[in-house]
N, C-alpha and C positions, 0 to 999 in steps of 0.2 A: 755549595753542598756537593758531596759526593756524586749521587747520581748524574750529574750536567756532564758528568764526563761519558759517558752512555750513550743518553736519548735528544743531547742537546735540552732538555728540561731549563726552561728561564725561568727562574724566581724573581720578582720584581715588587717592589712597594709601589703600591698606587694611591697616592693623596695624603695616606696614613698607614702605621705598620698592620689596619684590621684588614687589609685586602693584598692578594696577591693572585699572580696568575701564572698558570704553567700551561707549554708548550710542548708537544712533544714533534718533532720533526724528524722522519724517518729518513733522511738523505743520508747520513754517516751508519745507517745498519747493515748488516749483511744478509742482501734479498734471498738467502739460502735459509736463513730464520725467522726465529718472530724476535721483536727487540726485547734486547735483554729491560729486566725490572718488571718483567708481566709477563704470565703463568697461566698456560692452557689449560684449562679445567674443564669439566664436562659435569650437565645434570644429564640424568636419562639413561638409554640404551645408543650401542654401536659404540662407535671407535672415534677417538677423541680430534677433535680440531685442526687441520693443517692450517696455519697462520704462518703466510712470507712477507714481506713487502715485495710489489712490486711495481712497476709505471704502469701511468694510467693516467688521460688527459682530465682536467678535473677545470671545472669552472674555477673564475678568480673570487676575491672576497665580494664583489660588487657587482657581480653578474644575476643577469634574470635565470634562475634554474632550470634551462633547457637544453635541448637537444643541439639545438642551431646556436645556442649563444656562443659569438666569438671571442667572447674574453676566456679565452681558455690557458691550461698549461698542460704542460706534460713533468711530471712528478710523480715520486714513489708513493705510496699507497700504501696501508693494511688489507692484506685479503685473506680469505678464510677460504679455500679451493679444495676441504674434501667434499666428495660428492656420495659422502655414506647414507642410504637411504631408508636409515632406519627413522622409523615417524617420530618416537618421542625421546628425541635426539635433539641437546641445547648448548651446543660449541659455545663457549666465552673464551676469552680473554682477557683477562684482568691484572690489573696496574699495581704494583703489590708493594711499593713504595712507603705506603704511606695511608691514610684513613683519614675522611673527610666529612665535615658536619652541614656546614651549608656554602651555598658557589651553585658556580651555573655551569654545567659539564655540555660541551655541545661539538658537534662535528659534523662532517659528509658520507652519506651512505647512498651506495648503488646497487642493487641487485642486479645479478650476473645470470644467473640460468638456475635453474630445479626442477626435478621433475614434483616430488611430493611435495615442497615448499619451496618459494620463493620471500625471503624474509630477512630483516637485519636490525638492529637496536641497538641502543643502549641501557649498562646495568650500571648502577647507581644502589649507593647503601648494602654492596654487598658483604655478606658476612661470612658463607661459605657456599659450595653450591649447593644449597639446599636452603638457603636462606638470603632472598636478595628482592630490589625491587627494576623492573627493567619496562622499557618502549617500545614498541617495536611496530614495525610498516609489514604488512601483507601484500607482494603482487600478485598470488595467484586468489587470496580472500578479498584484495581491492579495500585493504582497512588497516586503522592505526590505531593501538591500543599501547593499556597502560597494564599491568601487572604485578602484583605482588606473589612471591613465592615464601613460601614458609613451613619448614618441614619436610620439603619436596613436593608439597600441595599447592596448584597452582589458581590462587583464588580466582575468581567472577571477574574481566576484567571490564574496566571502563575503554569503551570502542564506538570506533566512528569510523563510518563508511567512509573512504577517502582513492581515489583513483592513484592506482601507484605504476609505473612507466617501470617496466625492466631497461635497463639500459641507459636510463637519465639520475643523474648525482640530484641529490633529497639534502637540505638542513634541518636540523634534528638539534634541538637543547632543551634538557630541563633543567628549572632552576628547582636548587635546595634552600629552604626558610623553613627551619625547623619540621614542624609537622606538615609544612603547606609545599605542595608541589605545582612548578608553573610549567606547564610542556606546551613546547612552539614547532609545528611542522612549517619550513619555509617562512620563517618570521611571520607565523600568524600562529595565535591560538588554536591549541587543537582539542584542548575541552577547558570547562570554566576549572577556577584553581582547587586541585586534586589535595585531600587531607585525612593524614594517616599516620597512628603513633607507633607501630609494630619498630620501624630501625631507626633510631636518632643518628647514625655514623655509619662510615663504611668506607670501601672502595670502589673505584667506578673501572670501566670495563666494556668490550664490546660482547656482543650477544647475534647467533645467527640458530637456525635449527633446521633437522634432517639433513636432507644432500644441496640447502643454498651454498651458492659460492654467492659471495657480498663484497663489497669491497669498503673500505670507510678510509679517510682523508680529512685531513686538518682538524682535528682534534685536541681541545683547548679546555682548560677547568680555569675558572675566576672564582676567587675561594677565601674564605677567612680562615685566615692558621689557626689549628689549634692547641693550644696551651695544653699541654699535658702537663700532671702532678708532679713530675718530674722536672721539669722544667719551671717548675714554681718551686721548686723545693732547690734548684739550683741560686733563683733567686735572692731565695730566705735565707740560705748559705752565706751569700754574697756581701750580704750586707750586714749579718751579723759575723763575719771575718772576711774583711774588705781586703786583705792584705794576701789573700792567697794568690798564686800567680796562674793554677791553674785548678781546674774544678769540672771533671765529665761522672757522669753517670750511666755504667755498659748495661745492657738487658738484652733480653732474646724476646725474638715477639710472641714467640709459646714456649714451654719449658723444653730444653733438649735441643734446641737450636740456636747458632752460630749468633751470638753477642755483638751489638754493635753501641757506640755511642749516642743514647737516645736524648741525654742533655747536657749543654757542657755552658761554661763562661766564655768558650770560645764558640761561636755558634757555627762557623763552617767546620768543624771540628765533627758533628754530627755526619751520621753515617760511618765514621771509623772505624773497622770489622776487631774485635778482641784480639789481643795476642796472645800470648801463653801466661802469662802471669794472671791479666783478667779470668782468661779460661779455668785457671788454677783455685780463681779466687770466688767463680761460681762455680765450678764444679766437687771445690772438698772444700772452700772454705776456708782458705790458706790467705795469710796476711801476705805484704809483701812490702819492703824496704831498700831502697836503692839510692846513693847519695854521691854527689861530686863536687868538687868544689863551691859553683853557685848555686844549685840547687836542688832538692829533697822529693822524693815522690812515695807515696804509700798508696799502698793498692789495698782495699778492705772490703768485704764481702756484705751485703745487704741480706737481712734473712727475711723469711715469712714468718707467720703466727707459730709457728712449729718450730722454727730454729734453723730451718733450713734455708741454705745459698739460693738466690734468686735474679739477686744482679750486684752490680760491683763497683764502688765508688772510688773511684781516684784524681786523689789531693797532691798537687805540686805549691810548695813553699822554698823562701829561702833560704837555702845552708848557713851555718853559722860556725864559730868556733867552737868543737867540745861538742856539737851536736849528738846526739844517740839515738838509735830505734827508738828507745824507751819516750823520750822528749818529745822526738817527732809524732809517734803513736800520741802521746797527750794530747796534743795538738789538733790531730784529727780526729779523733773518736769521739770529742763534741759534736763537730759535722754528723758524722752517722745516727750520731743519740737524735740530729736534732730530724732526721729524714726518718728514721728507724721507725719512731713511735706513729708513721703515719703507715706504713705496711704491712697488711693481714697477708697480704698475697702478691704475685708477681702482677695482676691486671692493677694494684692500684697505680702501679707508676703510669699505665696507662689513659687511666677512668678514674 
């Protein structure tokens, strides 16, 4: 996939194609930024996020979470270092890749200094900032809660008193199973399992507020892929014209934004950015025809209920003798008929 050339991102099949897991390893980023494929956002007041990587000795996987433990390393980090002290102030950083239904998103957090808060978490299920659900550890409250946000309202959270160390790395995972949430501080339980219908999906993210500097390390999602419409509609393609050689479907992930390969028959082919003809083909709706020797490509526009361009499908076949737009066009506009009748709107490729 695309992204692995970035963040180092490993996609892996574990046992079976329902699990996989990604890595994100900040060694190849540039400690002057925050890594690319995740987007500083802010809920609240004050001035938005500084997130760099930078080194920082961190326990190893198999270490006791302490001060003194010697299994240590020295390794880049995520850190969050503005010290803006406005109170109802909620730095994220979130991972914008991609959108996740269930998996176990889990990492290392250390609180750094604050004066008004000392605090760091993770967000999970988010949808925008003003709608998301997150974890998070108190040094200066000495407690660890759970949170839903919705609207900008930040509901009643379920908390527990828990002694939290400024200056010592914390494990921190919750697990997604649809409605049921499993949050572990330190491989242990840190309330009985949590259930709640407000987000079925989203994206995951870190989470700090006011002037904490936090830092978080080794951060990992195990996750069932999900099957998007699209990519089942690539399927249905496939097999009722087995002969095509090639078959992607571009979209934007809201309307008005920059097109990428959301489904294809070649599966690392996804993430692909549009070119001009795609562009051409969501933005007015313009067919497009291009042919050589061995082989044929049409580019054709997918509409909404309305008639209007929303994303863009493009068919490679074999050239032939005598071929024509007109033949080629025959050819693929079954494909379309047969995705077409499934879109009201741009979100169904997605949902």
């Amino acid at each position: 996939m695309a992204r692995v050339l970035y963040l180092y991102l490993v996609l892996c099949a574990v046992d079976s194609l329902s699990a996989a897991q990604l890595f994100f390893d900040f060694e190849t980023v540039d400690s002057k930024q925050p890594p690319l494929g995740f987007a500083s956002v802010l809920e609240g007041g004050g001035k938005p996020g500084l997130w760099k990587v930078i080194e920082d000795e961190v326990p190893g996987y198999f270490s006791a979470f302490s001060k003194d433990s010697a299994n240590v390393q020295k390794k880049p980090v995520l850190a969050q270092l503005s010290e803006d002290l406005t109170d109802e102030r909620h730095p994220m950083l979130i991972f914008e890749d991609d959108t996740f239904k269930n998996g176990t998103f889990e990492a290392k957090f250390k609180l750094v200094k604050g004066i008004i808060e000392t605090m760091a978490g993770l967000v999970f299920r988010y949808q925008d900032p003003q709608n998301y659900y997150y974890v998070r550890a108190s040094g200066i409250g000495q407690s660890f809660a759970f949170f839903k946000v919705v609207n900008g309202q930040r509901g009643e959270p379920v908390l527990i008193s828990r002694e939290i160390e400024t200056g010592q790395w914390y494990k921190v995972s919750v697990k997604m199973d649809g409605a049921e949430f499993t949050v572990r501080l330190n491989d242990e339980p840190a309330f009985p399992t949590l259930t709640d219908h407000t987000f079925t999906q989203g994206k995951i993210g870190f989470w700090t507020k006011s002037d904490s500097v936090s830092y978080f390390a080794d951060p990992r999602l195990d996750y069932e892929p999900r099957v998007i419409p699209a990519e089942r509609w690539i399927e249905e393609a496939l097999k009722a014209f087995p002969r095509l050689l090639e078959l992607d479907i571009f979209a934007p992930a809201e309307p008005g934004q920059q097109a990428k390969v959301i489904a294809s028959k070649d599966v690392g082919r996804k993430g692909q950015i549009e070119d001009e003809v795609v562009k051409a083909a969501i933005t007015e709706g313009k067919r497009h025809y291009e042919r050589n020797k061995k082989t044929t490509r049409i580019t054709l526009p997918l509409t909404d209920r309305n008639g209007d361009p929303v994303a863009a499908l493009r068919v490679e076949i074999k050239s032939f003798a005598g071929q024509t737009r007109a033949n080629a066009l025959t050819r693929a506009i079954p494909i379309v008929e047969l995705m077409q009748r499934q879109i009201l709107d741009l979100k169904d490729l997605y949902q």
